[in-house]
C-alpha positions in Angstrom: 0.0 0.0 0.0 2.5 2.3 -0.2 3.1 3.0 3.4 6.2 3.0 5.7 5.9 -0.4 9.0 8.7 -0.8 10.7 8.6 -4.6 12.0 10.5 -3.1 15.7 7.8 -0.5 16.3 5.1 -2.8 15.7 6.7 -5.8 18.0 7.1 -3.1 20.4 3.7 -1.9 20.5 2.4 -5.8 20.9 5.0 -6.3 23.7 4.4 -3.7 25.7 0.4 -5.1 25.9 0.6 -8.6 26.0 3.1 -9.9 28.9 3.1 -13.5 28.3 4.7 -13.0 24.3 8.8 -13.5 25.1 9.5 -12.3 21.8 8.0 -11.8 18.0 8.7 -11.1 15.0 6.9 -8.8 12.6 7.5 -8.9 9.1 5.6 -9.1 5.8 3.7 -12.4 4.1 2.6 -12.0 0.4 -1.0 -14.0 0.1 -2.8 -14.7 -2.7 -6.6 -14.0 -2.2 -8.4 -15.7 -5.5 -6.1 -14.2 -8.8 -4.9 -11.1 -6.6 -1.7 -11.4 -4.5 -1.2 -8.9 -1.7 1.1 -8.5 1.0 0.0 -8.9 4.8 1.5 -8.0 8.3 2.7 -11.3 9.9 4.0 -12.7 13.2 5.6 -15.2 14.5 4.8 -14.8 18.3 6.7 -17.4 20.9 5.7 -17.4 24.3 7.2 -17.5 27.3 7.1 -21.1 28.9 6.1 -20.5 32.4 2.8 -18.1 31.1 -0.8 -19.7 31.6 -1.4 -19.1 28.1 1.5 -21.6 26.9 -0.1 -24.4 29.4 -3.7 -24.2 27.3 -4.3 -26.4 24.8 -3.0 -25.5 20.9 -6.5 -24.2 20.0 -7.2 -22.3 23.0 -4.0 -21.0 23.3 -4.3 -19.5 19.5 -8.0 -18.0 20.2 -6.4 -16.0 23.9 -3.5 -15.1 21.6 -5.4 -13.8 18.6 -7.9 -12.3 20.8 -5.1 -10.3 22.5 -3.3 -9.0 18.9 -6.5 -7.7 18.0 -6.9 -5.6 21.0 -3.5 -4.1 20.0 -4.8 -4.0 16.3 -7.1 -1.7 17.3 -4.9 0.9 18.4 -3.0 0.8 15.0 -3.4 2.3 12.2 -5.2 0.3 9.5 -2.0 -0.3 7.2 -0.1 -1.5 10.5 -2.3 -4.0 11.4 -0.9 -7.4 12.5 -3.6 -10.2 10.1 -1.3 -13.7 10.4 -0.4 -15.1 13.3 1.8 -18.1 14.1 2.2 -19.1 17.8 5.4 -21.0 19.2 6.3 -22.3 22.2 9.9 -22.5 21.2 12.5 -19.9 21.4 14.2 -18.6 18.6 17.2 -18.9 17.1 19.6 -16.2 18.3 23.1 -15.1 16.9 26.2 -15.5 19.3 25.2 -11.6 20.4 21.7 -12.9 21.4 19.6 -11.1 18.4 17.2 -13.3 16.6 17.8 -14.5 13.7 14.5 -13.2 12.0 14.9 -15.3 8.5 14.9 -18.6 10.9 11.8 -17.5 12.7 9.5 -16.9 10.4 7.4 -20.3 9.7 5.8 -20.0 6.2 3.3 -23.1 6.3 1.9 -22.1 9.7 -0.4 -18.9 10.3 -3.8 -18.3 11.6 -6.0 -15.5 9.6 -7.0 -12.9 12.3 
């Protein structure tokens, strides 16, 4: 759409209201919706492993943490709006200098449609 997201800000904004996330990462997913292909705001959202949330079973644990993105969604502007979410209970993959390593997190084959 034309318009500037900057993956940090938004992983900031979704950290800073959901406590139980340990770490995300925000970054675009083209989808193809019939013959039109369009790109999406995506993330892949591990949780911490002691949080009540990561105890819940797979599908209840993707309904609390969908429900909680779109509470941040709606304090976003339209184009910055997170729709595909993937939920891991795994950390990721960090460098020797403990920074993800964002390529490695991102699961292509696994989101949910908010």
């Amino acid at each position: 759409n034309g318009k500037n997201v900057h993956p940090e800000e938004m992983e900031s904004a979704v950290l800073e209201e959901i406590d139980y996330i340990r770490e995300l990462v925000v970054h675009e997913k083209t989808v193809t919706r019939g013959e039109k292909r369009t790109g999406c705001i995506a993330a892949t959202i591990s949780l911490k492993p002691d949080c009540p949330v990561a105890a819940m079973p797979m599908e209840e644990r993707n309904a609390a943490v969908i429900a909680d993105v779109k509470r941040v969604n709606k304090r976003l502007a339209s184009y910055k709006r997170i729709s595909l979410v993937t939920v891991l209970l795994d950390e990721f993959e960090k460098t020797t200098t403990h920074k993800v390593i964002r390529d490695r997190a991102i699961k292509e084959d696994a989101y949910i449609s908010i």
